[in-house]
C-alpha positions in Angstrom: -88.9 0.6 31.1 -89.4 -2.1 28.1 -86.8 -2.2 25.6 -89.4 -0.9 22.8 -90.0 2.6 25.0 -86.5 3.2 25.8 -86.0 2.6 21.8 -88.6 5.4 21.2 -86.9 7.8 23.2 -83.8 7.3 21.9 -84.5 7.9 18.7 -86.8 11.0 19.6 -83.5 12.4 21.6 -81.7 11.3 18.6 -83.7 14.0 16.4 -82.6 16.9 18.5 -78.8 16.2 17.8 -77.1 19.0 15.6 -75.4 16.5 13.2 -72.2 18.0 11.5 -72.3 18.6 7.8 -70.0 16.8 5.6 -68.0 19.6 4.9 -67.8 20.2 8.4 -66.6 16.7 8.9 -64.1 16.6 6.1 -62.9 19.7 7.7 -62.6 18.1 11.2 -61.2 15.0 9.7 -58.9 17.1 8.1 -57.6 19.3 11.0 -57.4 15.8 13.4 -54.7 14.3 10.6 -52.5 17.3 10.7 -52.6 17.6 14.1 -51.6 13.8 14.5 -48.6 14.4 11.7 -47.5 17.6 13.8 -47.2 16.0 17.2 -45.6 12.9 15.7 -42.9 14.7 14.1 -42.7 17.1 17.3 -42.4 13.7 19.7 -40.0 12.3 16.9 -37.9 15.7 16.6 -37.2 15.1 20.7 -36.9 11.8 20.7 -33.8 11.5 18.0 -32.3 14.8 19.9 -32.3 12.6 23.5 -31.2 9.6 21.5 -28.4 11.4 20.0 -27.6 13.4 22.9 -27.5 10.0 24.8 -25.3 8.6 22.3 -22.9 10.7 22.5 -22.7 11.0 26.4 -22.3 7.3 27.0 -19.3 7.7 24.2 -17.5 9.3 27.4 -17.9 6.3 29.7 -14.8 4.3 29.7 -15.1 1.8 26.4 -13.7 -1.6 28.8 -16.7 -3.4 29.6 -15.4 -6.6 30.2 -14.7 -5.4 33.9 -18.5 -4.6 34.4 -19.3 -8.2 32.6 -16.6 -10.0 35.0 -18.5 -8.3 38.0 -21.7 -9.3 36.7 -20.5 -12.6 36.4 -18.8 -13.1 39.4 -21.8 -11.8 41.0 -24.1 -14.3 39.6 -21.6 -17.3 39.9 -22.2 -16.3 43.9 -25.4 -16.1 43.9 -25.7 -19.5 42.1 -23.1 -21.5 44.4 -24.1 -19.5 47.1 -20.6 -18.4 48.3 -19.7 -14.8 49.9 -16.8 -12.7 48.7 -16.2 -8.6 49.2 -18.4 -6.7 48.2 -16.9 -4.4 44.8 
């Protein structure tokens, strides 16, 4: 099929398309940014409840976290001069 026939077609197919009217796509346009507001609030209503329930839950862990840093570090002094102590 040359490029020319399959242009033909295309535009004869093209004719048989039920094209929106512009009220209907101002309507559609319409309805698509309110949905898109609504579910970004929704997603942003949940996401600052987890972020604030999380908050607050890790305001129960104990508040010394130089213990966890000296195991971190004495774990990765190991690793670099490649000694072996117990395991914590």
């Amino acid at each position: 099929m040359s490029l020319l026939q399959y242009l033909k077609e295309t535009r004869g197919e093209l004719r048989h398309v039920a094209w929106p009217t512009r009220l209907q796509t101002i309507l559609y346009t319409v309805i698509v940014i309110l949905l898109s507001l609504f579910v970004a609030a929704y997603l942003g209503f949940f996401d600052y409840i987890f972020t604030t329930g999380l908050a607050k839950a890790l305001q129960f862990l104990p508040q010394s976290a130089s213990s966890f840093e000296q195991i971190i570090s004495t774990s990765t002094e190991d690793i670099i001069i490649g000694t072996s102590t117990e395991q914590i």
